[in-house]
MOPAC internal coordinates of N, CA, C and O (Angstrom, degrees):
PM7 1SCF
backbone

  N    0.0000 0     0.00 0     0.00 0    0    0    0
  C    1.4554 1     0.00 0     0.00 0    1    0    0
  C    1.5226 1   108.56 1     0.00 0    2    1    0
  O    1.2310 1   121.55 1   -59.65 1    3    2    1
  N    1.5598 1   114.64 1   120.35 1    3    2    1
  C    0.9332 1   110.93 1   172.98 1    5    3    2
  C    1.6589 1   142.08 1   -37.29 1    6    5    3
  O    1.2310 1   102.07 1   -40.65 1    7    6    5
  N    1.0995 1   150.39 1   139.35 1    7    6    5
  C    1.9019 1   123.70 1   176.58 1    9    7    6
  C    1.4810 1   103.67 1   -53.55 1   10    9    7
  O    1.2310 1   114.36 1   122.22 1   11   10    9
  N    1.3190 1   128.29 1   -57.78 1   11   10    9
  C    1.5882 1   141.41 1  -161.48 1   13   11   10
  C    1.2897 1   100.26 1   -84.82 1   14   13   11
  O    1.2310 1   111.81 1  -146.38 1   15   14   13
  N    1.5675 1   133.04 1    33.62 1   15   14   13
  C    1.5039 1   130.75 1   169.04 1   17   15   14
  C    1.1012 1   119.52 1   -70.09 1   18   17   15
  O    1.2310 1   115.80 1   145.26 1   19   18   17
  N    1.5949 1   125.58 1   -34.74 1   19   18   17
  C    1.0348 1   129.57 1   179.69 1   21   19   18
  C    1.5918 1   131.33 1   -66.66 1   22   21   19
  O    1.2310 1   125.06 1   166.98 1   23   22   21
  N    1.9288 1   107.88 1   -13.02 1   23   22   21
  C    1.4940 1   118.75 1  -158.49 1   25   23   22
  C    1.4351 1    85.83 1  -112.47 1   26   25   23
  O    1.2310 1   109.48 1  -160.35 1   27   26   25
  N    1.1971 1   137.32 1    19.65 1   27   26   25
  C    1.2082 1   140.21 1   142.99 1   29   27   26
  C    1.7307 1   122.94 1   -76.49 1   30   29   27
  O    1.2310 1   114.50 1  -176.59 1   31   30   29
  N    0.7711 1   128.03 1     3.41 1   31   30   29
  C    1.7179 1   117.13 1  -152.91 1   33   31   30
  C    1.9132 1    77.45 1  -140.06 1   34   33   31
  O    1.2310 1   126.22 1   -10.38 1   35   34   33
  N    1.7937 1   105.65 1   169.62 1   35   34   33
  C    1.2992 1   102.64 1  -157.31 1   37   35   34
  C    1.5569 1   100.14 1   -88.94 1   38   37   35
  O    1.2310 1   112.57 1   157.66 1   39   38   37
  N    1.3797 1   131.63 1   -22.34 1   39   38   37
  C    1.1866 1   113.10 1   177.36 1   41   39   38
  C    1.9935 1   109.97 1  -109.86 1   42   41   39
  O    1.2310 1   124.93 1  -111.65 1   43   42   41
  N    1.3763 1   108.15 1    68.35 1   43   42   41
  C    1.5741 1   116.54 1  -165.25 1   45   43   42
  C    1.6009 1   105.07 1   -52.89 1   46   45   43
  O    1.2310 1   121.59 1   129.66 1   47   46   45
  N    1.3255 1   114.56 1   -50.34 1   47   46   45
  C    1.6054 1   111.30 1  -179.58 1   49   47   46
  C    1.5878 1   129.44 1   -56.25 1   50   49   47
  O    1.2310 1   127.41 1   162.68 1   51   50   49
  N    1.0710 1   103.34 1   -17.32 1   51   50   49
  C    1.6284 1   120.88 1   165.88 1   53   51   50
  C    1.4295 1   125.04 1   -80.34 1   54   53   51
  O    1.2310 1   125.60 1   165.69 1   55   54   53
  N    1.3385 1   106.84 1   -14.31 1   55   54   53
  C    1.5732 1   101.25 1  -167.36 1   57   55   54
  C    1.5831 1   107.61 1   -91.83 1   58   57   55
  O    1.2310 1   107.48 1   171.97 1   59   58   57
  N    1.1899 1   140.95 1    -8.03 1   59   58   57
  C    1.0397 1   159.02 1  -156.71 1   61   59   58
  C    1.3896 1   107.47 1   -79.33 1   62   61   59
  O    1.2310 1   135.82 1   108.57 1   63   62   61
  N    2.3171 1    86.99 1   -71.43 1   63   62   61
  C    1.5101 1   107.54 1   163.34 1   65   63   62
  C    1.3915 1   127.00 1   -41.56 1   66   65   63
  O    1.2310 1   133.17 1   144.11 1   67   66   65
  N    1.2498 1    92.15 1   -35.89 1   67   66   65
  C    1.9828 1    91.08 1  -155.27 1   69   67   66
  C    1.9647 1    85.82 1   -90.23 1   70   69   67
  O    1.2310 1   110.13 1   146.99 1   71   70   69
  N    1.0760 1   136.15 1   -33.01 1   71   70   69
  C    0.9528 1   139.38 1   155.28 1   73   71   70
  C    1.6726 1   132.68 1   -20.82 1   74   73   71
  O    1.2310 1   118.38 1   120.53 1   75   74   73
  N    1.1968 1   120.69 1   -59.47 1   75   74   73
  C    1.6112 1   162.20 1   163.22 1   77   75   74
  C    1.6965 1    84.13 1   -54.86 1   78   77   75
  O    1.2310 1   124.40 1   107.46 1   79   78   77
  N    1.1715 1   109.16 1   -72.54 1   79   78   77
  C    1.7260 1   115.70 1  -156.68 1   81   79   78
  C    1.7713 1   113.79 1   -44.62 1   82   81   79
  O    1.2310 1   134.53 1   116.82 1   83   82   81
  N    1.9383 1    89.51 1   -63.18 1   83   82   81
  C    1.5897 1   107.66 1   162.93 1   85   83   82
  C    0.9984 1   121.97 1   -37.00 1   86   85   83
  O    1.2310 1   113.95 1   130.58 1   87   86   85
  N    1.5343 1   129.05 1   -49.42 1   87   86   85
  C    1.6345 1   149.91 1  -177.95 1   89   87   86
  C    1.0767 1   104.52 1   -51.36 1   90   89   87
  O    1.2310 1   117.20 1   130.05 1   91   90   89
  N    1.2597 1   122.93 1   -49.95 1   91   90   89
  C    1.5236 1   126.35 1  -145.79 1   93   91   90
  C    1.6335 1    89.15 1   -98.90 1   94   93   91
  O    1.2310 1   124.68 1   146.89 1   95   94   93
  N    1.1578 1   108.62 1   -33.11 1   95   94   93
  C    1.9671 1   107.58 1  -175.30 1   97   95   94
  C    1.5865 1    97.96 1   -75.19 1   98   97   95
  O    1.2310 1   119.23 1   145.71 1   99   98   97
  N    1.3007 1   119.07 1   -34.29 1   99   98   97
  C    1.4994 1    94.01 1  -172.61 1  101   99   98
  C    1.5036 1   102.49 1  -109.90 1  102  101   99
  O    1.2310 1   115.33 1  -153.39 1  103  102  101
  N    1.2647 1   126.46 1    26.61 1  103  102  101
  C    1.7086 1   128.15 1  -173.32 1  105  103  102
  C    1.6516 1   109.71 1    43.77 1  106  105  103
  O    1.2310 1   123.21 1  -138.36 1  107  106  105
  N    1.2548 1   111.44 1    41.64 1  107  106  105
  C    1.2493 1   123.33 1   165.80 1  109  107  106
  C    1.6145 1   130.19 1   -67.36 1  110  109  107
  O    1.2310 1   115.18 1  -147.68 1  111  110  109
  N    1.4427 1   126.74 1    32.32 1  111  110  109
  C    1.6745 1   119.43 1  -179.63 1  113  111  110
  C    1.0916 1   128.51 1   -11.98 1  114  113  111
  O    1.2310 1   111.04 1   128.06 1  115  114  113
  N    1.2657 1   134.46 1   -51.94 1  115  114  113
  C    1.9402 1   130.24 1  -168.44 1  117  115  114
  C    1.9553 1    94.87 1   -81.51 1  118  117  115
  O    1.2310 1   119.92 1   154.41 1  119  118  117
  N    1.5659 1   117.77 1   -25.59 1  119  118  117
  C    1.5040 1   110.40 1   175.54 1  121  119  118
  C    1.5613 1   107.93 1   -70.29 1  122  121  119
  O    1.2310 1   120.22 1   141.45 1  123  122  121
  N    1.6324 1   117.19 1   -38.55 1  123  122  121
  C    1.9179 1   115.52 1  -168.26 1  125  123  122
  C    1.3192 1    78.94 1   -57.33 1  126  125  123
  O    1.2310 1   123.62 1   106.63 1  127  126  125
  N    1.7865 1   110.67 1   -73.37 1  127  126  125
  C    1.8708 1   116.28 1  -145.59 1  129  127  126
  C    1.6230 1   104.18 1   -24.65 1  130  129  127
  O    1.2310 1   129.03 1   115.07 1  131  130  129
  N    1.5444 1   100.21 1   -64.93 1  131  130  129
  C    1.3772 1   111.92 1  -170.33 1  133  131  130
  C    0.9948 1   136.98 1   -57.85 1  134  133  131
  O    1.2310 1   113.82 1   148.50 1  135  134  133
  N    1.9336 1   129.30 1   -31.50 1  135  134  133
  C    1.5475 1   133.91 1   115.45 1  137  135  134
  C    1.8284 1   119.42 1     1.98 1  138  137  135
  O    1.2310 1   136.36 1   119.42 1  139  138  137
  N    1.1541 1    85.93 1   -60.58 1  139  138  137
  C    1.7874 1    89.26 1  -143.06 1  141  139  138
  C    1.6985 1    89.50 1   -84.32 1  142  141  139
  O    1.2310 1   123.40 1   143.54 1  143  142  141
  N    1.3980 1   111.08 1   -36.46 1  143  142  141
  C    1.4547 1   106.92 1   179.74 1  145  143  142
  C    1.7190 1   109.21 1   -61.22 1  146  145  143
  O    1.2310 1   124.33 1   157.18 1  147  146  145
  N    1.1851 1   109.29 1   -22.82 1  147  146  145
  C    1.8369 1   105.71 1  -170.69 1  149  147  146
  C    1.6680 1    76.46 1  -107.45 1  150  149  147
  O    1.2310 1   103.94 1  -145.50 1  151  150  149
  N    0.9505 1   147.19 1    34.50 1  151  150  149
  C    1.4887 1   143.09 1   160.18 1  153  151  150
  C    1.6616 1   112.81 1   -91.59 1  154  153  151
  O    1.2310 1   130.55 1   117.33 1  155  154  153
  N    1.6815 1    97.25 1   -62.67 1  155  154  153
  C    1.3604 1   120.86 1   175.85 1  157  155  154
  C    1.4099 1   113.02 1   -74.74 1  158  157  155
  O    1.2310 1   112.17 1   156.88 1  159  158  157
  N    1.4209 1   132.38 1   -23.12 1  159  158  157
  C    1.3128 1   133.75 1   156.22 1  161  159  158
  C    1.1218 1   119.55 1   -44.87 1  162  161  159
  O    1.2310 1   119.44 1   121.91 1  163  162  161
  N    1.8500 1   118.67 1   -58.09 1  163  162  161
  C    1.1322 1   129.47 1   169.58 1  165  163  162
  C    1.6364 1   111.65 1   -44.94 1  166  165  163
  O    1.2310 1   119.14 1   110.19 1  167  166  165
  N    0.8572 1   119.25 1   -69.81 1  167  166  165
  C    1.7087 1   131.75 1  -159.20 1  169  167  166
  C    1.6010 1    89.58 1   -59.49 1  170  169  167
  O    1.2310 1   113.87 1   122.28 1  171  170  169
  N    1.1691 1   129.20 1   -57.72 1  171  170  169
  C    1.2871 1   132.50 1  -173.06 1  173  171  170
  C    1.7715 1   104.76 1   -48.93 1  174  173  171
  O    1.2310 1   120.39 1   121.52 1  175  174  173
  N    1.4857 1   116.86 1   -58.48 1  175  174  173
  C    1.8354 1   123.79 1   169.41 1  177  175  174
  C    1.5780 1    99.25 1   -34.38 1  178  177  175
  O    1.2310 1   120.23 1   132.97 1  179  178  177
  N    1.6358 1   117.16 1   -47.03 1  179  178  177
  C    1.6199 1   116.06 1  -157.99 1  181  179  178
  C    1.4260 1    92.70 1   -77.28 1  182  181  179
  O    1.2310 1   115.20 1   127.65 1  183  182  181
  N    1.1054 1   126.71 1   -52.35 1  183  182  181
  C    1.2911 1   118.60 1  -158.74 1  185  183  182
  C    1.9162 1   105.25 1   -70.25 1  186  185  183
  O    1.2310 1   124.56 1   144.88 1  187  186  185
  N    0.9692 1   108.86 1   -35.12 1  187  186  185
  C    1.6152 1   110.61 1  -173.41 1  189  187  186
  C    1.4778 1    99.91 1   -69.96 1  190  189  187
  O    1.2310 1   115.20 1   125.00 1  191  190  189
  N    1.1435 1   126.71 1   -55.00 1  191  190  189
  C    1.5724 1   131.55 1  -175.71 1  193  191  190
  C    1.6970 1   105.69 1   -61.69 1  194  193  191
  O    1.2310 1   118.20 1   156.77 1  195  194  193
  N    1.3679 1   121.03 1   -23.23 1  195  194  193
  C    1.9888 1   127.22 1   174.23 1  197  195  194
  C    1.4142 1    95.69 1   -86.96 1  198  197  195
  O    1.2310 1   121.60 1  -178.36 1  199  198  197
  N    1.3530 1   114.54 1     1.64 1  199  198  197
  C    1.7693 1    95.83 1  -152.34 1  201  199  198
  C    2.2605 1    82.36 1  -107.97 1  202  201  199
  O    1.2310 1   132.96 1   132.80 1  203  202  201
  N    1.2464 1    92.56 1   -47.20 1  203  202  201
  C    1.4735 1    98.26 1   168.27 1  205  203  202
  C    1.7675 1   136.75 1   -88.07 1  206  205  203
  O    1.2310 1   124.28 1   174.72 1  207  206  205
  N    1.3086 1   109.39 1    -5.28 1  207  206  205
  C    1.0688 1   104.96 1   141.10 1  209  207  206
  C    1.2186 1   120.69 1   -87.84 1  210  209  207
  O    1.2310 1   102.10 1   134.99 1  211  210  209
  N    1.2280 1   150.32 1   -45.01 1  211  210  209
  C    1.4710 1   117.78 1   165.27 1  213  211  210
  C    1.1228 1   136.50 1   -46.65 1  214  213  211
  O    1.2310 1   115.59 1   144.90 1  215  214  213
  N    1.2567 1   125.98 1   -35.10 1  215  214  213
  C    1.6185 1   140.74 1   163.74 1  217  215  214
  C    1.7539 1    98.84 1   -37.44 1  218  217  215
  O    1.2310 1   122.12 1   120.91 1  219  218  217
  N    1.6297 1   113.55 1   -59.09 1  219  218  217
  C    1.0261 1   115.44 1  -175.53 1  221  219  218
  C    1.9129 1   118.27 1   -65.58 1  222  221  219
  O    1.2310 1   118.41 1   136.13 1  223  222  221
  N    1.0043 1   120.63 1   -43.87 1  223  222  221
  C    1.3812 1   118.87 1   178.07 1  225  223  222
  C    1.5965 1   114.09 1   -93.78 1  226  225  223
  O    1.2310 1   125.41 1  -148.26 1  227  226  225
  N    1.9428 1   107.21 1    31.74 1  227  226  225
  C    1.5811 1    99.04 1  -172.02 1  229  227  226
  C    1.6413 1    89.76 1   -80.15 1  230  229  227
  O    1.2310 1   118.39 1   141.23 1  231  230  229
  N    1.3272 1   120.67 1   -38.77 1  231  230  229
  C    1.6968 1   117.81 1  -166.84 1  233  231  230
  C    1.3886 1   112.27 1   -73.73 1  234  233  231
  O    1.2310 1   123.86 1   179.49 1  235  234  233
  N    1.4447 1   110.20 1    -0.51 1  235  234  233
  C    1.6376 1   106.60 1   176.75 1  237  235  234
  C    1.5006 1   121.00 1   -95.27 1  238  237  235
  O    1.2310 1   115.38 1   -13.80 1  239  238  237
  N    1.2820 1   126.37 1   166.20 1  239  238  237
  C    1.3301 1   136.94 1  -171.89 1  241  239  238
  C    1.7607 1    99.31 1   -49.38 1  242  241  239
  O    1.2310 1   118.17 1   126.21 1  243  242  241
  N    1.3459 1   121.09 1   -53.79 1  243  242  241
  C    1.0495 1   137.80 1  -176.13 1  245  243  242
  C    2.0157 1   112.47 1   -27.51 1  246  245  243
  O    1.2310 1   136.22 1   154.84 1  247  246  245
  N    1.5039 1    86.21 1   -25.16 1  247  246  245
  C    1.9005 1    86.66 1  -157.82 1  249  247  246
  C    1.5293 1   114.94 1  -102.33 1  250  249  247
  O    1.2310 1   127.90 1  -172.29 1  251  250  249
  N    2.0728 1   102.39 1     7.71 1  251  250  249
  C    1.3691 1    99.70 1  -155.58 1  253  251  250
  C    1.9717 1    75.02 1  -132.16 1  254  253  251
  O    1.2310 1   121.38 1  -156.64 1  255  254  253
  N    1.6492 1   114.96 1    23.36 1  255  254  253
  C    1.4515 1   101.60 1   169.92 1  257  255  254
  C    1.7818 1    88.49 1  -124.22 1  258  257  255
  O    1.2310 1   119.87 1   -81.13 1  259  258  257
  N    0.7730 1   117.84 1    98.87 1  259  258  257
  C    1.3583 1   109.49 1  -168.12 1  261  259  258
  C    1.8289 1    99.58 1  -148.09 1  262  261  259
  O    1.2310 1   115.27 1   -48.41 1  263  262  261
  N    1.6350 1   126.58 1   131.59 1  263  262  261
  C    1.1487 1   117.51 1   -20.52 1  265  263  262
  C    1.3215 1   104.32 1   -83.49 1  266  265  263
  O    1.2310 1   121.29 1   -15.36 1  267  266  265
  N    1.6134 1   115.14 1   164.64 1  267  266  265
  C    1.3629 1   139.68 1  -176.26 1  269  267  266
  C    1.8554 1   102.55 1   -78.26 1  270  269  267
  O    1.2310 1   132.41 1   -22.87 1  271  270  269
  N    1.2805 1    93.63 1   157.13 1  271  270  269
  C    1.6045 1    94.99 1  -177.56 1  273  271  270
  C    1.6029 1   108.25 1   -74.74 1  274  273  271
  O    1.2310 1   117.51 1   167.20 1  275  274  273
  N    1.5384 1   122.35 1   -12.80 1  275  274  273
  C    1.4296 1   124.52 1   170.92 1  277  275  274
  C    1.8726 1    97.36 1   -69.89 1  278  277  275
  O    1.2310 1   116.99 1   133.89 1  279  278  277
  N    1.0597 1   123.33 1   -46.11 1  279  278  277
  C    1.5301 1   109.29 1  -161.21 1  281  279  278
  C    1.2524 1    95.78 1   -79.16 1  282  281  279
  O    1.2310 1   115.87 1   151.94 1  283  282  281
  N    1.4120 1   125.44 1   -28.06 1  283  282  281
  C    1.5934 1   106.46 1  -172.77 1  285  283  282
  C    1.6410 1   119.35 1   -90.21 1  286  285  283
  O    1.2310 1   121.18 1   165.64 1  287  286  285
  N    1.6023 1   115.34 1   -14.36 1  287  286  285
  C    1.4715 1   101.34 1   146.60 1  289  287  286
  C    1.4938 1   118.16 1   -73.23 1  290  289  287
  O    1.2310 1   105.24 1   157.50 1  291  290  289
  N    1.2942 1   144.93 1   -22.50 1  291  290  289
  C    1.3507 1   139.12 1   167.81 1  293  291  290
  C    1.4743 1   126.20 1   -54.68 1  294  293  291
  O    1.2310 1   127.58 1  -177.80 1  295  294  293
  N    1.4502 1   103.03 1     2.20 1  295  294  293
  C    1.8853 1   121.86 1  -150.22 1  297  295  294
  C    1.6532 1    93.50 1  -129.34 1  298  297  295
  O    1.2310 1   117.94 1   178.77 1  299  298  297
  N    1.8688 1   121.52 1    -1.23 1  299  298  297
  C    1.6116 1    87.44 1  -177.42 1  301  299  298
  C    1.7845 1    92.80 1  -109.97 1  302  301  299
  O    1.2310 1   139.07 1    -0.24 1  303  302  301
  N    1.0153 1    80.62 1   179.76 1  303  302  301
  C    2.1670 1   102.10 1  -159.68 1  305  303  302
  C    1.6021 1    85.93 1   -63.99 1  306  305  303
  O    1.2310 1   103.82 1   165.69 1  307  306  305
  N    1.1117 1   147.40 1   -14.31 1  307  306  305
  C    1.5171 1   133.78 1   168.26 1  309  307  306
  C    1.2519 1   101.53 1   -52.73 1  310  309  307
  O    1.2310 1   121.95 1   107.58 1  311  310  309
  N    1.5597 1   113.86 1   -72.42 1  311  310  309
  C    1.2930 1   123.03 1  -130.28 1  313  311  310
  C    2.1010 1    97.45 1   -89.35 1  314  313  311
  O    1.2310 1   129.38 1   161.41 1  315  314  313
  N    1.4878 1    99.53 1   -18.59 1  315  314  313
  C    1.6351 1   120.85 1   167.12 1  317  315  314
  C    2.1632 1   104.72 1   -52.64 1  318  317  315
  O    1.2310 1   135.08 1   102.92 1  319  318  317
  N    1.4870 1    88.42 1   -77.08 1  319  318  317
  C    1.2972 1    93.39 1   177.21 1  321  319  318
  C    1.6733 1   123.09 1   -40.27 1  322  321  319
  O    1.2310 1   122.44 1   140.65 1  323  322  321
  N    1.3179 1   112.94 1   -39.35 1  323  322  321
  C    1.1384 1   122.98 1  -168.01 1  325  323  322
  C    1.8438 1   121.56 1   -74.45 1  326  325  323
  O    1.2310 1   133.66 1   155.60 1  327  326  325
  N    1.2278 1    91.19 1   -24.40 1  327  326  325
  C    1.4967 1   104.67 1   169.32 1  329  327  326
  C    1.5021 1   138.23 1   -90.09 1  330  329  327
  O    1.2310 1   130.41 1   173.33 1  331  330  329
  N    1.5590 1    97.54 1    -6.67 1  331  330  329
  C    1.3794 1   123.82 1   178.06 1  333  331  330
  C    1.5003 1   100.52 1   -59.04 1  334  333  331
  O    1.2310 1   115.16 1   122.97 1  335  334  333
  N    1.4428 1   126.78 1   -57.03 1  335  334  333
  C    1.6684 1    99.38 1  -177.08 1  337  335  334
  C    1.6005 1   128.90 1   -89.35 1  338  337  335
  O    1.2310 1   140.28 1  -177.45 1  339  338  337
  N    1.6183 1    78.26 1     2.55 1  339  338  337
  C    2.1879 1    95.55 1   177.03 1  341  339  338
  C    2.0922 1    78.03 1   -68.02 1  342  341  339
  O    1.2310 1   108.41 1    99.53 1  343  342  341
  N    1.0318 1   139.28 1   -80.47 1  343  342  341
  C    1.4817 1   162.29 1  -156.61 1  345  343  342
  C    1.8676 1    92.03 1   -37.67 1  346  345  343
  O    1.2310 1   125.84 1   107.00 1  347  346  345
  N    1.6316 1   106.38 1   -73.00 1  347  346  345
  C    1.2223 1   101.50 1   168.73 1  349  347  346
  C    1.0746 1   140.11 1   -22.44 1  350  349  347
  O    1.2310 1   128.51 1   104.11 1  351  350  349
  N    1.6640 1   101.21 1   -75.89 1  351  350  349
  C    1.6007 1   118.03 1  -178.58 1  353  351  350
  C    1.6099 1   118.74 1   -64.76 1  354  353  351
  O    1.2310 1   123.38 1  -171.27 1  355  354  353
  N    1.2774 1   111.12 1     8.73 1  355  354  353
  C    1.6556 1   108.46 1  -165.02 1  357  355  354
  C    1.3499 1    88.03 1  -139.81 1  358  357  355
  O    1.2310 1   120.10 1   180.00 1  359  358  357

């Protein structure tokens, strides 16, 4: 099985989780390892691809409006609190 098997299929970020979950319900070891390894694979893709697009848009206009008035209403304890069971439930 490939590592990146999971970012093939339509809901890839879930399979990891639900992966880990199964593992742990049926004391499955080679299912967690393999979860968590396409877990940290994932996060590792996100972080390298955030790590180079910014690199790429540091010389653009984009990097000297920072933060935008959209991220800083997304940032007060209303709109924080409010997402806690959107975060939960999903």
């Amino acid at each position: 099985m490939p590592v990146l098997s999971f970012f093939w299929g339509h809901h890839c970020h879930r399979g990891p989780v639900i992966g880990m979950s199964y593992g742990l319900i049926i004391w499955d070891l080679p299912l967690i390892r393999r979860s968590m390894r396409n877990e940290l694979a994932s996060i590792l893709i996100c972080v390298i691809f955030g790590v180079v697009l910014g690199l790429c848009t540091k010389w653009t206009h984009m990097a000297h409006s920072w933060p935008t008035n959209e991220m800083i209403s997304r940032g007060t304890r209303t709109t924080f609190l409010a997402g806690i069971p959107i975060a939960f439930f999903s």
